[in-house]
C-alpha positions in Angstrom: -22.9 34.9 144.0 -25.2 37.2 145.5 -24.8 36.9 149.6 -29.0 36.2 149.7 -29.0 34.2 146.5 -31.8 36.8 145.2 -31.0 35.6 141.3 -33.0 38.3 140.0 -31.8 41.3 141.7 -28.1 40.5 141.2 -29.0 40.4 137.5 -30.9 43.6 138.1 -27.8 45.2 139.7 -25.5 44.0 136.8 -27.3 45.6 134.0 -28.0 49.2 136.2 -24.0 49.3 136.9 -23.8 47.8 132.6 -26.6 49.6 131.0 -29.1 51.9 133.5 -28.3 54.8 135.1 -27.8 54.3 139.1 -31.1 54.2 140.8 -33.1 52.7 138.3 -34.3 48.9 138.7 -37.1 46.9 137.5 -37.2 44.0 140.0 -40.5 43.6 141.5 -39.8 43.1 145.2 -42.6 40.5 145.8 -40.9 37.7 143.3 -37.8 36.9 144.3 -36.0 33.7 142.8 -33.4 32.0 145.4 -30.6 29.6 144.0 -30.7 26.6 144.9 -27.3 25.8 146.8 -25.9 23.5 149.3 -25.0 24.9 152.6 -20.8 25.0 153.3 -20.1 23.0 156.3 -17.1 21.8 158.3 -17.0 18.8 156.8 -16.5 20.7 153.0 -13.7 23.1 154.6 -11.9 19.5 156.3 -12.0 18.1 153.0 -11.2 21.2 151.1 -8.0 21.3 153.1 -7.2 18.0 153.6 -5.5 18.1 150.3 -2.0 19.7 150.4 -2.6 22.1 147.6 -5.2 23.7 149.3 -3.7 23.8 152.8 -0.7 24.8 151.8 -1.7 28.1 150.4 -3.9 28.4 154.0 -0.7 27.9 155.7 1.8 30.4 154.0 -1.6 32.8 153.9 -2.3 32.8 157.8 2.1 33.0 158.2 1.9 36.2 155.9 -0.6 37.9 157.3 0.6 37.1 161.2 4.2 38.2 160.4 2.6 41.4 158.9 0.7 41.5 162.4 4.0 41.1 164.4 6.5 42.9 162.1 7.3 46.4 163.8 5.9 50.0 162.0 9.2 50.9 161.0 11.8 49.0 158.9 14.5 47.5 160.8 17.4 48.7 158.1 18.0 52.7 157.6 17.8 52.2 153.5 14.5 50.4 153.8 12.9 53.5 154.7 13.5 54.8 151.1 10.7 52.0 150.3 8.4 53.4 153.4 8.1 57.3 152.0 
């Protein structure tokens, strides 16, 4: 969804990259349709989460990513450097 919720010129933007060539758009600026959506809040996200399946693939995401962020720039093994090239 679009970040705005501007209905009308995400549809606009799908048929230009589908149909029109880039540059061309026929939304008139003044009308502007918003979607009607709930807001996200902490609540949601606790009980999003609260559920294993769900936090489980936040925990082994957030372990990934920080043992990318500590794991040193070059591999610890001379043949993983074959991989590294």
């Amino acid at each position: 969804m679009d970040i705005e919720r501007d209905i009308d010129q995400a549809q606009a933007d799908i048929n230009n990259a589908i149909i029109k060539k880039p540059g061309q758009t026929e939304v008139d600026p003044d009308v502007i349709t918003r979607a009607e959506t709930p807001k996200a809040s902490w609540a949601d996200f606790t009980h999003h989460f609260s559920q294993w399946k769900n936090l489980k693939v936040l925990i082994g995401t957030s372990y990934s990513w920080f043992a990318l962020d500590v794991s040193p720039p070059f591999p610890p093994f001379p043949f993983l450097s074959l991989l590294f090239d």
